[in-house]
MARROKE-84531 format. One record per residue (C-alpha): residue in three letters; x, y, z. Coordinates in steps of 0.02 Angstrom, whole numbers, padded with zeros to 5 digits, always signed. Example, Ala and Ser with C-alpha at 12.3 -4.5 7.8 and 13.67 -1.06 7.14 Angstrom:
// residues 2
ALA+00615-00225+00390;SER+00684-00053+00357;
END
This chain:
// residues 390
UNK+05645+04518+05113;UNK+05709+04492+05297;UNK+05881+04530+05235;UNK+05829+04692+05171;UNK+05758+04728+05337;UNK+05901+04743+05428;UNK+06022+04862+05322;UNK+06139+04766+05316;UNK+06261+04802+05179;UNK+06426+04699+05194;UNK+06478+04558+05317;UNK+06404+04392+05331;UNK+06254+04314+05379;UNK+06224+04144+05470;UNK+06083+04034+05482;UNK+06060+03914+05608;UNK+05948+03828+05530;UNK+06005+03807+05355;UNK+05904+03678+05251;UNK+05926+03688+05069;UNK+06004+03856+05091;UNK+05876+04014+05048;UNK+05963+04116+05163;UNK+06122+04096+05088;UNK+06047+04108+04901;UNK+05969+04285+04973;UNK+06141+04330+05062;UNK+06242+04292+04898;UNK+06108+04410+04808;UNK+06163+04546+04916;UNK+06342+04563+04903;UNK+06352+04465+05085;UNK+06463+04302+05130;UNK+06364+04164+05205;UNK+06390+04034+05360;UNK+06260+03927+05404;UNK+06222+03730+05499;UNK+06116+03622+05446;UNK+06096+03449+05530;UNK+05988+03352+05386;UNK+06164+03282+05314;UNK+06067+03263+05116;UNK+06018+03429+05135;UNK+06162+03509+05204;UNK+06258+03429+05057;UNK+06105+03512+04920;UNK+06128+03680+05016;UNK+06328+03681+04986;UNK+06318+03638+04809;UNK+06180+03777+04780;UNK+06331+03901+04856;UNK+06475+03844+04770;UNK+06579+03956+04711;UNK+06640+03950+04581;UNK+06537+03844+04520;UNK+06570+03760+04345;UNK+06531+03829+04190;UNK+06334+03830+04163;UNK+06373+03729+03985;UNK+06497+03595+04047;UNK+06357+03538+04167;UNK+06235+03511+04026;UNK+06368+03434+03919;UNK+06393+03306+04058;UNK+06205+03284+04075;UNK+06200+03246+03886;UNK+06328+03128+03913;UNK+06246+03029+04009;UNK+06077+03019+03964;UNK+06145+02961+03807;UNK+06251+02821+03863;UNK+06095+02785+03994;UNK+05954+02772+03843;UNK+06095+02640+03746;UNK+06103+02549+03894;UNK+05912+02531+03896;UNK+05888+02478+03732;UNK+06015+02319+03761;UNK+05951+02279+03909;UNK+05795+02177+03943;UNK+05799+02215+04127;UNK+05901+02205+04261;UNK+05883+02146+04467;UNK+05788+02240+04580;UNK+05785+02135+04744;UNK+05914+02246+04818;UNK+05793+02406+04825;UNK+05709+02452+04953;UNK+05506+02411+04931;UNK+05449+02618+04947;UNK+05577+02640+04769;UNK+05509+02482+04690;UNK+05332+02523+04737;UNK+05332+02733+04679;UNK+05390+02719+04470;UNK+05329+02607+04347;UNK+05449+02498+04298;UNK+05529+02578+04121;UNK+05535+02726+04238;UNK+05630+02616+04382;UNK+05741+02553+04261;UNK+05773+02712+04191;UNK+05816+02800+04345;UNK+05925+02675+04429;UNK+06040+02645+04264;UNK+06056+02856+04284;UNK+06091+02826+04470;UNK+06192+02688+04433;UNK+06323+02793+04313;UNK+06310+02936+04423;UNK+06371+02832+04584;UNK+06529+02736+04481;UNK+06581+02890+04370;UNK+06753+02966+04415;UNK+06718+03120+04533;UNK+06703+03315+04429;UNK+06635+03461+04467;UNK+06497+03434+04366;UNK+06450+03272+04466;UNK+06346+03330+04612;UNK+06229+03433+04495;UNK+06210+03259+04396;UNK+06145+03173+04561;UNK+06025+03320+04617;UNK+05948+03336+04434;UNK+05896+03163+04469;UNK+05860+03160+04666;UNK+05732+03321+04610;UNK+05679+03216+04448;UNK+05609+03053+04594;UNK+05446+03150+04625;UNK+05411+03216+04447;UNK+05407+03037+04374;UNK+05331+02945+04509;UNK+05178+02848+04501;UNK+05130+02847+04665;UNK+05084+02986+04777;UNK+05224+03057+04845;UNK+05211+03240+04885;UNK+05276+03329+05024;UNK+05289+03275+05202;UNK+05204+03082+05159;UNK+05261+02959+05029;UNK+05089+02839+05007;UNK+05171+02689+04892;UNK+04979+02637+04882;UNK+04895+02747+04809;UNK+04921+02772+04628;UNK+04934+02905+04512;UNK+04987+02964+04346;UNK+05163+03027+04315;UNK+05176+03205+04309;UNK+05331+03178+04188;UNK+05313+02999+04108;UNK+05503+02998+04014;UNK+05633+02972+04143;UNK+05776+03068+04055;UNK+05702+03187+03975;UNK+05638+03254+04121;UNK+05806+03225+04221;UNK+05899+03347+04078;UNK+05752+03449+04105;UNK+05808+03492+04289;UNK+06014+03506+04253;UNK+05941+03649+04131;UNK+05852+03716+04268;UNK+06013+03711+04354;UNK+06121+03799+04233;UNK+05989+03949+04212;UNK+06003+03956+04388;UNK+06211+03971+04365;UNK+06196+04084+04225;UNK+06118+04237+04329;UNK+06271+04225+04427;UNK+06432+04340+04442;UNK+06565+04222+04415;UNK+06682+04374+04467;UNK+06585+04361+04635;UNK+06680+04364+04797;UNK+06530+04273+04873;UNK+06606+04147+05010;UNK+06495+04018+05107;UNK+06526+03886+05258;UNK+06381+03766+05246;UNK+06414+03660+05409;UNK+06338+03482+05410;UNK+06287+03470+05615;UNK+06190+03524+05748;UNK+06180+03670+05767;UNK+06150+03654+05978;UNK+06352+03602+05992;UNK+06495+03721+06000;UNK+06572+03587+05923;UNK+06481+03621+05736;UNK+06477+03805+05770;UNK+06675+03778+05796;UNK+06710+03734+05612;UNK+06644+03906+05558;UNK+06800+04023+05530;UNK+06722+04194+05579;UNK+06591+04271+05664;UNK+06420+04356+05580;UNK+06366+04530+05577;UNK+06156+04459+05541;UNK+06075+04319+05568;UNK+05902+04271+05459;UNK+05851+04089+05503;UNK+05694+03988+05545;UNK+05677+03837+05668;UNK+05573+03705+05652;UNK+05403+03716+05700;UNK+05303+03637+05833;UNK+05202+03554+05700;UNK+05236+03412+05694;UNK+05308+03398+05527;UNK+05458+03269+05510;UNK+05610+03345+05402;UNK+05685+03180+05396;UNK+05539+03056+05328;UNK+05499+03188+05198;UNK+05662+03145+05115;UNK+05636+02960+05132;UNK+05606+02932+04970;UNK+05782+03009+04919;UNK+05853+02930+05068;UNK+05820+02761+05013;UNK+05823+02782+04820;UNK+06010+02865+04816;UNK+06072+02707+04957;UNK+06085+02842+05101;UNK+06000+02741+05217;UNK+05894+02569+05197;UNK+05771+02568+05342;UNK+05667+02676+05469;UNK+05821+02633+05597;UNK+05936+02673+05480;UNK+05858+02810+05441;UNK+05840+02892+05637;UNK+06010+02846+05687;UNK+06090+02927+05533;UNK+05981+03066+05497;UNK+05864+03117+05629;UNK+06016+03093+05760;UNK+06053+03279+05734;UNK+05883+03375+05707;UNK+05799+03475+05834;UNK+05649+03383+05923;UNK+05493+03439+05836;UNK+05379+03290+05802;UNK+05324+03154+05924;UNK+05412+03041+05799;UNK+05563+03098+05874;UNK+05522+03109+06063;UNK+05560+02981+06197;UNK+05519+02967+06395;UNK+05707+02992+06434;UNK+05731+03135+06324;UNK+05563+03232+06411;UNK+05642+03185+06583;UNK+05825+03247+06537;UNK+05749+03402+06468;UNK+05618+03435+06615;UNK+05743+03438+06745;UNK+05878+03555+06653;UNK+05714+03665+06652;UNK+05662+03667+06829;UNK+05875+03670+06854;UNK+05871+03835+06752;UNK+05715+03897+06819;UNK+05701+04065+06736;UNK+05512+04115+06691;UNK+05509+04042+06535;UNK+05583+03891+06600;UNK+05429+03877+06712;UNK+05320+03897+06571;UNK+05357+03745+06473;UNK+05372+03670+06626;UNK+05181+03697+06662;UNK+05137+03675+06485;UNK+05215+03502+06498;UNK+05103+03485+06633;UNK+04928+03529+06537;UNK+04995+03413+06393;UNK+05037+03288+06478;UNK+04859+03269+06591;UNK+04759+03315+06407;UNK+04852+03170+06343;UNK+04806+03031+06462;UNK+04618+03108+06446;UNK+04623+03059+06266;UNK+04551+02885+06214;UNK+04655+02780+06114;UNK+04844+02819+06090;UNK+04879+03004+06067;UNK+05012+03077+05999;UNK+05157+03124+06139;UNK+05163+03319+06131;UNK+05207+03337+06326;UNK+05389+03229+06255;UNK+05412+03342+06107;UNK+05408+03520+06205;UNK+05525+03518+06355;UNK+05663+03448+06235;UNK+05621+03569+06108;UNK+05640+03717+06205;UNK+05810+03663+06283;UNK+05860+03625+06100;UNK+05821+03828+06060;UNK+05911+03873+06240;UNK+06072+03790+06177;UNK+06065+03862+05983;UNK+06024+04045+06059;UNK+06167+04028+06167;UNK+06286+03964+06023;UNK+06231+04110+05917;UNK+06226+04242+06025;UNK+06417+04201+06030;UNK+06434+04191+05851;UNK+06362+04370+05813;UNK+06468+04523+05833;UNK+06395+04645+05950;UNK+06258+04755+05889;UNK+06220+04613+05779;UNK+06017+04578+05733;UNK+05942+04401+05707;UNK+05793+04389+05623;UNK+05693+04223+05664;UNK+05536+04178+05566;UNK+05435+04052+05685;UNK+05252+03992+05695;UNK+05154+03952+05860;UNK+05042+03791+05906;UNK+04907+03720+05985;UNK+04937+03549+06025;UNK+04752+03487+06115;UNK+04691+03644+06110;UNK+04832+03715+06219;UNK+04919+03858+06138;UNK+05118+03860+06141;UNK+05191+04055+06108;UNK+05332+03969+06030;UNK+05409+04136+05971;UNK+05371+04225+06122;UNK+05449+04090+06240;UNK+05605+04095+06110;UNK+05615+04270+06140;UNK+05610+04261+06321;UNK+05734+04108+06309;UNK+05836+04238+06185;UNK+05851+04372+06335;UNK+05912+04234+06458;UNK+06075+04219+06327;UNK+06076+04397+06336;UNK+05988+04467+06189;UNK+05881+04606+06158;UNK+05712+04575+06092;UNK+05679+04728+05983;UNK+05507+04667+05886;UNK+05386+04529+05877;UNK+05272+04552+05722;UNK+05146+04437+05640;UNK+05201+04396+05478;UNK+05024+04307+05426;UNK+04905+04200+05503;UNK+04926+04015+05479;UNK+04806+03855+05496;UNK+04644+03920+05407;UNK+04665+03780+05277;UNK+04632+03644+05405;UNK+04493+03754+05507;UNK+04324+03615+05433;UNK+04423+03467+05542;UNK+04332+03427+05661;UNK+04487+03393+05796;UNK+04574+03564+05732;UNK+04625+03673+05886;UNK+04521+03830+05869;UNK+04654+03951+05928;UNK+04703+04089+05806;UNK+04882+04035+05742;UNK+05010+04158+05663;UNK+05191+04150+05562;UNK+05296+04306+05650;UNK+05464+04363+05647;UNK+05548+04390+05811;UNK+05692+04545+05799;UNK+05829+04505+05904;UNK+05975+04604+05941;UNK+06172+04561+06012;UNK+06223+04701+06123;
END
């Protein structure tokens, strides 16, 4: 829908913000090439394979998927179990255990067979099969190990080849003739040095940032993290996946990081600069009001703000002039104090020399949490800020 927006008929389009790749998926659509960054490495990796092209033959991936569910239900039968002392306790806690066994001889297979083509598809039919057969509640962003509940999907494999078919309807619909070419970089997208790798500049961009909601990208994926051997603990986890994502929780925020970020703001000094400055300011006396340990939102803004500064600037040099980027952003009212996220991002956006062309609510957000009785009263919206290259 953005895409169509903008009129733009040929080109490419780059996303700064890439996650499992809907941009791209829309680009590809439309005739357009695609570029994009995404600094979640698993999902950078899921948005690539969803943009291969070509990508193999819709059949051959079932075939393979056949293959191995069939030598993975043999191996079953022989077996009368196997050790699990090297999983991590969240994987050994969410299935039961026919459906643990199940999906670790499938991961098991997966991880030793000789690389094809057909091989990634294989390991995301059974990273998106994890939640399906779980018997624990696990659904999106917290994975609760405690609290029971009954498997959506109760037989492992059959709902694994269940997904690859989702897959290959998904390949079918697509013109294998197609000239479609992507970049899906694997980075952050607030160095030159990730923007670097990408071979030509954009004529659009469509992308949305993380919010100021406090919603963290990387512990929603913990569950994959962990289960596929990515990573083994919450350390693990920060240093190798959460070293590259914008700062958008408190989860992620330190002292140093506010400090570093504060003075590059009051170094800059621009209007907007001074507004997060004094926001930091109202957050940060709010906070020591509170009783009890409250969550750190005077950490989390400066050093998101500077985050947007530097991927603004690395775009705006990235678009051709007479470019458009579309963003689609949400405000926030951390303690009651409301945070114009997308208007301070467009004001931020004119300091790297864009034009700011329109700022319209796309809907109003927040109404599902209105009854609680610490929810910030402030009328929250979605909108999508129209930028321009000159």
């Amino acid at each position: 829908m953005l895409l169509d927006q903008m009129g733009v008929t040929e080109g490419t389009v780059t996303d700064c913000f890439t996650g499992s790749g809907v941009t791209g998926t829309a680009a590809r659509q439309r005739g357009l090439n695609f570029t994009g960054i995404e600094a979640h490495p698993l999902i950078a990796e899921l948005a690539a394979l969803k943009l291969r092209n070509p990508a193999p033959a819709p059949n051959e991936i079932i075939a393979a998927g056949e293959h191995l569910s069939t030598a993975t239900e043999s191996a079953l039968r022989a077996k009368r179990g196997r050790d699990i002392s090297d999983e991590t306790s969240l994987v050994t806690r969410s299935f039961t255990p026919p459906a643990l066994l199940a999906l670790l001889e499938l991961r098991d297979r997966i991880q030793v067979e000789t690389w094809s083509e057909t091989l990634p598809y294989l390991k995301w039919a059974l990273l998106g099969t994890l939640r399906d057969v779980a018997a624990v509640k696990v659904g999106w962003p917290y994975q609760r190990p405690g609290i029971a509940r009954v498997p959506k999907h109760p037989d492992v494999v059959a709902r694994f080849q269940e997904r690859l078919q989702f897959m290959a309807d998904d390949l079918t619909g697509l013109d294998e003739a197609s000239s479609f070419t992507s970049v899906v970089v694997s980075g952050d997208s607030r160095s030159a040095d990730a923007w670097s790798v990408i071979p030509t500049t954009a004529q659009a961009c469509v992308s949305s940032p993380p919010y100021l909601n406090n919603f963290d990208y990387a512990d929603a994926t913990r569950l994959e993290l962990y289960f596929w051997g990515e990573v083994r603990t919450w350390r693990d986890m920060c240093l190798g996946v959460r070293s590259d994502m914008i700062t958008a929780t408190t989860q992620q925020s330190s002292k140093g990081d506010k400090t570093a970020a504060v003075d590059l703001l009051k170094r800059d000094n621009h209007a907007p600069d001074k507004k997060v400055v004094a926001l930091v300011d109202e957050l940060a006396r709010l906070r020591k009001e509170r009783s009890g340990r409250a969550k750190e939102y005077d950490q989390v803004v400066p050093s998101y703000f500077v985050a947007m500064k530097s991927v603004l600037g690395n775009l705006y040099d990235h678009l051709d002039p007479g470019s458009p980027a579309l963003w689609l952003v949400g405000d926030s009212a951390p303690y009651g104090v409301y945070i114009d996220t997308p208007g301070l991002i467009g004001q931020f956006a004119q300091e790297q020399g864009f034009e700011v062309k329109e700022d319209v609510i796309l809907r109003q957000r927040g109404n599902r949490w209105s009854t609680n009785a610490g929810r910030t009263q402030a009328k929250l919206s979605e909108r999508v800020l129209v930028l321009r290259r000159p």
